[in-house]
C-alpha positions as CSV (number, residue, x, y, z in Angstrom):
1,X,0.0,0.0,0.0
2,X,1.1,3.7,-0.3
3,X,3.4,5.4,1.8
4,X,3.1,9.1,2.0
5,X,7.2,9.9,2.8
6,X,6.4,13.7,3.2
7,X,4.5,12.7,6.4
8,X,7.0,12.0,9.3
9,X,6.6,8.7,10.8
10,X,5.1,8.8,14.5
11,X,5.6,6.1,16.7
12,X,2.7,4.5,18.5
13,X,3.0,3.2,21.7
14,X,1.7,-0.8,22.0
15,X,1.5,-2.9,24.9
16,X,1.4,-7.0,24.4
17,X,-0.9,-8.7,25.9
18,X,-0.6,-13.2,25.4
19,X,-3.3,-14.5,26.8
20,X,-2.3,-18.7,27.7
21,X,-2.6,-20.7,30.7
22,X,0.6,-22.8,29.6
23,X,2.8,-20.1,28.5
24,X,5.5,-18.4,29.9
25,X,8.0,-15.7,28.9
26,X,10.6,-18.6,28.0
27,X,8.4,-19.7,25.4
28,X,5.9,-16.8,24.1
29,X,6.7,-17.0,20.4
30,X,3.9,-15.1,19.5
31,X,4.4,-12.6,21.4
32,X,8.1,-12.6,21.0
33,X,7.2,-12.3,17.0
34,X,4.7,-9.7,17.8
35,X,7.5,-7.2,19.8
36,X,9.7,-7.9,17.0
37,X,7.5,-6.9,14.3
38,X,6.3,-3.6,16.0
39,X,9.7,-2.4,16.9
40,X,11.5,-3.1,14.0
41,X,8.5,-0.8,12.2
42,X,9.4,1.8,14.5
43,X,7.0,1.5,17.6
44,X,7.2,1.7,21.3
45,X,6.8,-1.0,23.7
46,X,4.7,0.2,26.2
47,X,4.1,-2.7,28.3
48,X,4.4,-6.4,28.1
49,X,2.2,-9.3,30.0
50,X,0.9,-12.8,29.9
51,X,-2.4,-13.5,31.4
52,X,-4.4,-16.6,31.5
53,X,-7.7,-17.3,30.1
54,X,-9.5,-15.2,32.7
55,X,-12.2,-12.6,30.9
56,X,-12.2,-10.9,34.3
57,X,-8.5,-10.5,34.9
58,X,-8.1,-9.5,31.1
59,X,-10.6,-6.6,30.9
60,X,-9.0,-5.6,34.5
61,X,-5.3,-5.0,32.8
62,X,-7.1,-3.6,29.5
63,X,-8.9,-0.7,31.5
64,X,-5.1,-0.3,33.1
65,X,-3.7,0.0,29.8
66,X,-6.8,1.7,28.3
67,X,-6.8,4.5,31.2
68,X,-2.9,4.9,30.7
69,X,-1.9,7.7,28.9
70,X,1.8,6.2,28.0
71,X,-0.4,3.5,25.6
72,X,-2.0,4.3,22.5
73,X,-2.7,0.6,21.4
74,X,-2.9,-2.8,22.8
75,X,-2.5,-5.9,20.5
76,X,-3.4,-9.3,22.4
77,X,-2.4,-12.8,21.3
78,X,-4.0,-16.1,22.4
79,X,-7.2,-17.0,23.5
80,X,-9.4,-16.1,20.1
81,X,-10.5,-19.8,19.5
82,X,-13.5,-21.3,20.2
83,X,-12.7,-23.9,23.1
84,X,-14.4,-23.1,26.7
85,X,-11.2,-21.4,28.0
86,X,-10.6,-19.2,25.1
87,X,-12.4,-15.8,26.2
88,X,-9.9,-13.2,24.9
89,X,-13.3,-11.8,22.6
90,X,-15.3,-11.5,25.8
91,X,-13.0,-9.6,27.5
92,X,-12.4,-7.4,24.8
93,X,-16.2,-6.5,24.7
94,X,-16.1,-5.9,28.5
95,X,-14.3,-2.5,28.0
96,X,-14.9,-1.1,24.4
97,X,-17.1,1.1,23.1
98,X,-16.7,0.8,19.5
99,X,-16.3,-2.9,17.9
100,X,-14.0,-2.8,14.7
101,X,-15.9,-5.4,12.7
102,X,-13.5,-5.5,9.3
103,X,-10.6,-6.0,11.6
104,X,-11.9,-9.4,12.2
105,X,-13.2,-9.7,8.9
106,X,-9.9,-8.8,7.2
107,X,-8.1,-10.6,9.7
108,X,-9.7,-14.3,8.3
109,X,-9.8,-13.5,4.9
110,X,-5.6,-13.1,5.1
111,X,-5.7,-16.1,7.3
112,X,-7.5,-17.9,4.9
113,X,-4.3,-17.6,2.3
114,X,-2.5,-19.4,4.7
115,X,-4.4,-22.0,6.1
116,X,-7.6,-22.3,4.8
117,X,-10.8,-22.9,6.1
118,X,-9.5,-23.6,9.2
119,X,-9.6,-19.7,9.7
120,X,-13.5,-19.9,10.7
121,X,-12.3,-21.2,14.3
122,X,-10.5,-17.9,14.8
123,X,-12.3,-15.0,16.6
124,X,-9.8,-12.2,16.0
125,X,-11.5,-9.0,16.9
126,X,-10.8,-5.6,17.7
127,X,-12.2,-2.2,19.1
128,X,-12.3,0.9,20.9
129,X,-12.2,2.1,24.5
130,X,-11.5,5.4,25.8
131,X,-9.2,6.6,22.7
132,X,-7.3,3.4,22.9
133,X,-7.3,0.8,20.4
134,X,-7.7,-3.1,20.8
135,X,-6.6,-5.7,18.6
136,X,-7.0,-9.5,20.0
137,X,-5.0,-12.0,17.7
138,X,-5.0,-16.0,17.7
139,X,-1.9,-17.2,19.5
140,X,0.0,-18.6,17.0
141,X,3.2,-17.1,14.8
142,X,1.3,-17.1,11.5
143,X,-1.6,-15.6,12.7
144,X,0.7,-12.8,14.5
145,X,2.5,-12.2,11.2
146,X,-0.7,-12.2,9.5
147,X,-2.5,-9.9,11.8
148,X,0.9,-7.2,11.8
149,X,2.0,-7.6,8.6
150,X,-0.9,-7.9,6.3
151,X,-3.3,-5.3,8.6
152,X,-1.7,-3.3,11.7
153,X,2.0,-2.8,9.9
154,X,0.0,-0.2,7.4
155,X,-3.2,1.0,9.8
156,X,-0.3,2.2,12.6
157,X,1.8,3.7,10.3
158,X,0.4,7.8,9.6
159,X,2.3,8.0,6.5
160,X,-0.2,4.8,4.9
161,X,-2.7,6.0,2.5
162,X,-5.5,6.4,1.9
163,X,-6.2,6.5,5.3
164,X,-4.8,5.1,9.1
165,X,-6.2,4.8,12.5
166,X,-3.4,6.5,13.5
167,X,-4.6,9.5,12.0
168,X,-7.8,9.0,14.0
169,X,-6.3,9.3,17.2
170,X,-6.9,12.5,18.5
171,X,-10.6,12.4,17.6
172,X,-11.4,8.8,19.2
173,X,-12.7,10.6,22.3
174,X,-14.9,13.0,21.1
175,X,-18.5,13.1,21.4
């Protein structure tokens, strides 16, 4: 997509959420891949965590990060499926105010290059809250790399045309 290079690049600042009950910081790939991938594009890591599968204790830590000043967006990975424990979605809805439909949407259609129809099971989402964006991704590598590279690399960058949510920043909290 098109880069505008007479707009100066303006770092967001993203904190990493992985939602799993069996990983730890030794082994979260994902989210590993995910810090990569927004730092190398020129971002700031805000904050880092790993949470399990707890809708309550998620939303908790999103309205810390939402009510933070020093984060602009949070990008989650893990806990998007469909199994009982997988309640990253449900969180997510506990604290926004906007739902961002056609991130999901885009989300499985890219998936679907990779891996088929096995993208239905996924329940990517995003959203709103208090000027603060939310982005939940599955837990896996590809779908981080998915997820960054084919949607959030160009929507965090201002210089992306035709248009960016980072341009929308200051007017998320009006009314």
């Amino acid at each position: 997509m098109p880069i505008d290079e007479n707009i100066p690049f303006r770092p967001v600042r993203i904190a990493v959420l992985t939602v799993s009950d069996t990983r730890g910081p030794e082994d979260d790939r994902s989210g590993d891949t995910l810090v990569a991938r927004l730092t190398e594009a020129g971002h700031e890591l805000a904050d880092r965590m790993i949470l399990p599968d707890d809708a309550v204790r998620i939303a908790a830590q999103l309205d810390i990060w939402i009510d933070n000043p020093g984060v602009d967006a949070v990008i989650s990975t893990g806990g998007t499926g469909v199994t009982g424990r997988d309640v990253t979605p449900e969180a997510f809805a506990m604290v926004w105010e906007k739902e961002i439909p056609g991130f999901g949407e885009l989300f499985r259609w890219l998936s679907f290059q990779s891996i088929g129809t096995s993208t239905v099971q996924s329940r990517a989402t995003a959203g709103v809250a208090r000027g603060t964006y939310l982005f939940a991704l599955p837990g896996s590598t590809g779908a981080v790399k998915d997820g960054w590279d084919g949607i959030l690399r160009d929507q965090l960058d201002i210089r992306h045309r035709p248009c960016n949510f980072v341009e929308l920043m200051p007017r998320l909290t009006e009314r």
